[in-house]
C-alpha positions as CSV (number, residue, x, y, z in Angstrom):
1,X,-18.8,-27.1,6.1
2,X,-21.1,-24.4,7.1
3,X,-24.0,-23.5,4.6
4,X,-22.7,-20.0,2.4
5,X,-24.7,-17.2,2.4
6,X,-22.7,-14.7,0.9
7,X,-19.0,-14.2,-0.9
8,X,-16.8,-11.6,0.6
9,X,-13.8,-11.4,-2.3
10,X,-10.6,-9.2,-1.9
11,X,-9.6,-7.1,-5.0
12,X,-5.6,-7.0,-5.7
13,X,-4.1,-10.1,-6.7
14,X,-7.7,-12.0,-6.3
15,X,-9.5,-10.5,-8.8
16,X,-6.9,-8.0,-10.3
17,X,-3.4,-8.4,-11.2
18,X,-0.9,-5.6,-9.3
19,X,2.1,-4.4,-9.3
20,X,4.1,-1.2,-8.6
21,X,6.9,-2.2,-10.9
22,X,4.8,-1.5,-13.8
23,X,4.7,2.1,-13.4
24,X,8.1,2.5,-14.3
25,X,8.9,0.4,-17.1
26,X,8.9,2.9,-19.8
27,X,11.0,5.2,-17.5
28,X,13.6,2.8,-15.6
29,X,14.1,0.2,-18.1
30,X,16.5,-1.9,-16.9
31,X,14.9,-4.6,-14.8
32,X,17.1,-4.8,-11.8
33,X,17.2,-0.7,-11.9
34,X,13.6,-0.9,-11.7
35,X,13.2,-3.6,-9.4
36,X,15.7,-2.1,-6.8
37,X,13.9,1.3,-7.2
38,X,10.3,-0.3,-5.9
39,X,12.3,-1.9,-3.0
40,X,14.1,1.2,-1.9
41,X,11.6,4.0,-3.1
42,X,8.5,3.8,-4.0
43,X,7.9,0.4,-2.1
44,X,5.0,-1.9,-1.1
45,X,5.5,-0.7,2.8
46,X,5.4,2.8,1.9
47,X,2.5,2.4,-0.2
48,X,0.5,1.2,2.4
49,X,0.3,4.7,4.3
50,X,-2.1,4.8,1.2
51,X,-4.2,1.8,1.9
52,X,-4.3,3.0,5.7
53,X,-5.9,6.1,4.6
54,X,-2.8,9.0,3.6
55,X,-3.9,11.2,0.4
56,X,-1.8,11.0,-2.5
57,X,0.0,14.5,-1.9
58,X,0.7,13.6,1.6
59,X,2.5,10.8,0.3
60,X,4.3,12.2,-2.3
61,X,5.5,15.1,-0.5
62,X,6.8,13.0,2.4
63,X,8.6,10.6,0.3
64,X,10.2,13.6,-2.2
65,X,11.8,15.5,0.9
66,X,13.7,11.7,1.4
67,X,14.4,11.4,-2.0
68,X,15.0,14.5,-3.8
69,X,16.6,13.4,-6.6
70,X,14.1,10.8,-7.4
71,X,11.2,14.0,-7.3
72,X,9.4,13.0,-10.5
73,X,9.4,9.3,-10.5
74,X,8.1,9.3,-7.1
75,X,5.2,11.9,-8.4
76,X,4.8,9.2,-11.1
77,X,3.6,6.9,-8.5
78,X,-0.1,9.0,-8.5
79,X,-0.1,10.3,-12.1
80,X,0.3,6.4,-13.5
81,X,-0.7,4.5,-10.7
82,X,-3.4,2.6,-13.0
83,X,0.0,0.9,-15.0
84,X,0.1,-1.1,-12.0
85,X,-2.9,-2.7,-12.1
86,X,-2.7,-3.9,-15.8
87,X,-5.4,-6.7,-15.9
88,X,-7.8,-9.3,-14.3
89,X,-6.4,-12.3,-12.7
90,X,-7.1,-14.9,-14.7
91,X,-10.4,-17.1,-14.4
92,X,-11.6,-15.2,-11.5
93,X,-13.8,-12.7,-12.9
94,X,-16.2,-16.1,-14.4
95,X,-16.9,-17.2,-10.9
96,X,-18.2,-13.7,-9.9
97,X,-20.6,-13.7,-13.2
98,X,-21.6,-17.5,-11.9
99,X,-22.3,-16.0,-8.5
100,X,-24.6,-14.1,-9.6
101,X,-26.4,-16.2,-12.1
102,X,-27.0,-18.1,-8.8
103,X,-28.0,-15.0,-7.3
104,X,-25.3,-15.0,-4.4
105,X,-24.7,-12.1,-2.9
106,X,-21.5,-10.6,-3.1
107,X,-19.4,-8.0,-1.5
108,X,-15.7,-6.7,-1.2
109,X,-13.1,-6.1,1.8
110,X,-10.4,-4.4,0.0
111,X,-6.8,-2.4,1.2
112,X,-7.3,-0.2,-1.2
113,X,-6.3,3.4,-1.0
114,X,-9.4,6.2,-1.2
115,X,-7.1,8.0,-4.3
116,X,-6.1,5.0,-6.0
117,X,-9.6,3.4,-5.7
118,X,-11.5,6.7,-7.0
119,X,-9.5,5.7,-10.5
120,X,-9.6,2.5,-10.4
121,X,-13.4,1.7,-9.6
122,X,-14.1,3.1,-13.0
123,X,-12.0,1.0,-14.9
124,X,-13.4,-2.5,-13.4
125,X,-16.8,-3.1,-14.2
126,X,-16.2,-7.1,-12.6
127,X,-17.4,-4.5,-9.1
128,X,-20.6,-3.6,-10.4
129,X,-21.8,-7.2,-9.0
130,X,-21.0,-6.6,-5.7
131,X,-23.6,-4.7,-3.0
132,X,-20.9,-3.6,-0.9
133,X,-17.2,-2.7,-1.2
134,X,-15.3,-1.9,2.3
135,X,-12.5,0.3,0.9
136,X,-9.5,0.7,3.9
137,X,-8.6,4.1,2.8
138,X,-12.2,5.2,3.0
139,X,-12.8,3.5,6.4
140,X,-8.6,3.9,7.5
141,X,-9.2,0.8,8.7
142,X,-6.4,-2.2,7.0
143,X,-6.8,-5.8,7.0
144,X,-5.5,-8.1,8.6
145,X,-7.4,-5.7,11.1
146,X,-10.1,-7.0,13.2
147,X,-11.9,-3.6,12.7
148,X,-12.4,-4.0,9.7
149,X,-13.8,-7.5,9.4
150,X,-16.4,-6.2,11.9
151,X,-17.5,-3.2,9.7
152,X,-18.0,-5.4,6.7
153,X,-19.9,-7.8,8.4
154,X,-22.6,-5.1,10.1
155,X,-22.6,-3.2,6.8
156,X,-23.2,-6.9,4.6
157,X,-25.9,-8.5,6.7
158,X,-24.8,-11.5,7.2
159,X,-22.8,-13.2,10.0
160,X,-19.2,-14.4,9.7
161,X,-20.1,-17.8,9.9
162,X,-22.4,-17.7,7.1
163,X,-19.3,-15.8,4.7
164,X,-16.9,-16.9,2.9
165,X,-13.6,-14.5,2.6
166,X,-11.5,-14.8,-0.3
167,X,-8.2,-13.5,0.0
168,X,-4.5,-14.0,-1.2
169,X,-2.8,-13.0,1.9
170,X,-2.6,-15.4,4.6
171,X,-2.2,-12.8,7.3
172,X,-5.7,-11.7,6.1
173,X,-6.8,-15.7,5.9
174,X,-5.7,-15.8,9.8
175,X,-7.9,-12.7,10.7
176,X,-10.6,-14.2,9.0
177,X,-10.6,-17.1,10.9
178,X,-10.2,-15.8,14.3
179,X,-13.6,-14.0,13.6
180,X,-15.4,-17.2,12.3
181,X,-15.1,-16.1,8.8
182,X,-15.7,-19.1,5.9
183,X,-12.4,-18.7,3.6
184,X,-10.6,-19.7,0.7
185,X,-6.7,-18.8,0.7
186,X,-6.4,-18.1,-2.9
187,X,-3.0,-18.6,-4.3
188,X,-3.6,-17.5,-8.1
189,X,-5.3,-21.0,-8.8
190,X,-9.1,-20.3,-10.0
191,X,-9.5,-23.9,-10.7
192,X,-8.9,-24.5,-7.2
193,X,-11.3,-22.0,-6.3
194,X,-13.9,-23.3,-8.6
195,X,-14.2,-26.5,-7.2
196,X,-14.3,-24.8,-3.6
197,X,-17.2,-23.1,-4.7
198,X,-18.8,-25.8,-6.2
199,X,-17.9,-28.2,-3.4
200,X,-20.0,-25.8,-1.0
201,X,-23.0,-25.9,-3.1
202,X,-22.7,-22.3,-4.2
203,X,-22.1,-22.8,-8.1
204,X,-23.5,-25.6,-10.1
């Protein structure tokens, strides 16, 4: 392997736990009701206009005029969108704090939407040890995107080869490694991830 000089880490389901179900559970109870509601309504595909760079009352307004009569859980989508992002994945957020007792640097290439993330930055001080954070709402620019890759790696300062992109989606992984990326496909196992990191010299 290729000497590390930097760790590029993805935020949903790598470092934080998400899921749009979770917005709903004190309003649609029943959990088939609620799961058939997130994959009819208020989905992961629709959701992703948000990542891509669509405001929050684009969205919203779009989506009620298809589904009138589900008006105010869709406008629950933005009012409790931080429910769905109830806590850190666990054993991650150590290996970011051991980063940077070795003094790696680190940096972020999120799907992120620029509404959602203006809550949620707040709420996650794990970020405040990264230098950079490449937000695709901000940038309307979505991984598995090329584009965006490209951004992060003039705006980091270092090259591709020299980075190593952890991510849970293997679409993501793929893009990565087109560009000459370093990665890690994590798949929720931060013991796996551990011994990648330690295995490539970066943590003791």
């Amino acid at each position: 392997m290729a000497d590390v000089d930097a760790v590029v880490w993805d935020i949903g389901r790598v470092l934080v736990q998400w899921d749009l179900s979770r917005i709903y559970r004190d309003v649609i109870p029943d959990p088939a009701e609620r799961a058939a509601f997130v994959a009819t309504v208020v989905t992961e595909e629709w959701h992703g206009q948000h990542d891509a760079g669509v405001p929050w009352p684009e969205m919203v307004a779009q989506r009620t005029a298809e589904f009138p009569e589900h008006a105010a859980l869709i406008e629950r989508y933005a009012t409790h969108w931080l429910d769905a992002v109830p806590g850190p994945i666990d054993g991650t957020h150590p290996l970011v704090e051991r980063l940077t007792a070795a003094r790696v640097p680190q940096f972020s290439i999120t799907n992120f939407g620029a509404d959602a993330f203006a809550l949620f930055r707040p709420t996650f001080p794990i970020l405040d040890h990264f230098a950079d954070i490449v937000v695709s709402g901000t940038e309307r620019l979505v991984k598995p995107d090329a584009a965006i890759f490209e951004l992060a790696a003039a705006r980091f300062g270092h090259t591709p080869q020299a980075m190593l992109f952890i991510d849970d989606n293997a679409a993501n992984i793929a893009a990565a490694v087109a560009l000459g990326w370093q990665v890690h496909h994590f798949t929720g196992d931060a013991a796996a991830l551990e011994a990648d990191l330690v295995r490539r010299g970066l943590i003791a």
